[in-house]
C-alpha positions, 0 to 999 in steps of 0.5 A: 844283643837281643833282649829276649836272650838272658845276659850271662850276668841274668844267667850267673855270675861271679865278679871281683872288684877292687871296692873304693875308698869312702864307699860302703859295701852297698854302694858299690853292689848298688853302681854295678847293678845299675851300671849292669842295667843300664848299659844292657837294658836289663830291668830287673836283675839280682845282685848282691856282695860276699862280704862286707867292707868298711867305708874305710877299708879298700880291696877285693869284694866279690859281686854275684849277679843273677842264679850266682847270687843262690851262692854268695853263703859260700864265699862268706865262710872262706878265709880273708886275707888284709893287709892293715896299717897300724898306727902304734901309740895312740887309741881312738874309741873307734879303733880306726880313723872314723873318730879322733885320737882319745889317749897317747901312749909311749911307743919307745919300749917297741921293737921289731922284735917285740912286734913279731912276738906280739904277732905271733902271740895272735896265731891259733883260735881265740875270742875276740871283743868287736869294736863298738863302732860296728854294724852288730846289733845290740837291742836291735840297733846298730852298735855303731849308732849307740856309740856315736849316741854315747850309749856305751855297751859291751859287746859280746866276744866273738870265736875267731881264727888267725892262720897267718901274722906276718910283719911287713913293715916297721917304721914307729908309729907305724907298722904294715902286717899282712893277716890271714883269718877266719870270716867275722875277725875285725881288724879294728879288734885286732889293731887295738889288741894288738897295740895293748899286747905291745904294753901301748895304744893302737888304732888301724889307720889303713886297710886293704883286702887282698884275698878271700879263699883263693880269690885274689885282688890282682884278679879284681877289676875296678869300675871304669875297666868294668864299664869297658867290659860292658859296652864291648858287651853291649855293641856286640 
């Protein structure tokens, strides 16, 4: 490949992949541009994410690279689909698994039925209060880094949208329900919300994302099949 001829990733362009678990959002922007220039010989080269992702949550992340990245703006405002694991009857102040378990509640009143219900009660536009263990900024900090210092703060309620709650599985404690939202809903949020509904406790204890607009994860690649993609790129 000649070096004076502009990469189709210099050129522009949009990438899906499956970000893995414990990694940040950065982390993986950060592998695949090195792993970009590195194979390729490319010094400099823009790329960046459409979305964030927890450390703890895995799925599909759109990269853009190069004059592509002028368009990530419009990936941020699709819709988002997850597919959440909840663990019913316990809290924890991080909503997930980041912290211990703080409160147990009882979960024998919960049904199948009283879970669909709940989910229901979720479809249509409301306000929604983010987790304190979040990347907004409260008095120009994180609101994660105050909660970790103990500092408790009350953050300011969120407009979100829920298109689609549908129960997956049913196995007390634990429940799998596929969410189809709107940009800036925290599943966390929705987890916690979810258990108060439910007259109990609740924290997500696994989640994935499946689909943002009409991306899909089954087009997602991972960084090993990606790497292959970039030598056969490079030898030719």
């Amino acid at each position: 490949m000649s070096s004076e001829t502009p990469t189709i990733y210099e050129q522009g362009q949009i990438l899906l992949f499956d970000k893995p678990l414990y990694w940040t959002s950065f982390d993986l922007v950060n592998k695949v541009k090195k792993m970009i220039c590195g194979t390729l010989g490319i010094k400099k080269l823009k790329v960046g994410h459409a979305g964030t992702l927890d450390p703890l949550a895995t799925g599909l992340m759109i990269i853009c690279t190069g004059k592509s990245t002028k368009t990530i703006d419009q990936f941020r405002e699709l819709d988002k689909e997850y597919v959440a694991t909840i663990h019913l009857g316990e809290t924890t102040p991080s909503f997930d698994l980041e912290t211990p378990v703080d409160k147990v509640f009882k979960t024998s009143h919960i049904t199948e039925e009283s879970v669909r219900t709940a989910l229901a009660g979720f479809l249509g536009e409301q306000m929604q209060e983010p987790p304190l263990y979040s990347a907004k900024f409260v008095n120009g900090k994180r609101a994660y880094e105050l909660a970790r210092q103990g500092v408790v703060k009350t953050l300011d309620t969120v407009r979100v949208h829920f298109r689609e709650a549908e129960l997956l599985e049913y196995s007390l404690p634990k429940v799998i329900v596929r969410v189809k939202c709107s940009k800036g809903t925290y599943l966390r949020s929705f987890a916690r919300d979810l258990g108060s509904k439910l007259e109990s406790g609740g924290y997500l204890s696994d989640l994935k994302r499946t689909a943002i607009g009409s991306y899909r994860i089954e087009d997602a690649v991972n960084l090993e099949k990606f790497n292959l993609t970039l030598e056969h790129l490079q030898q030719s």
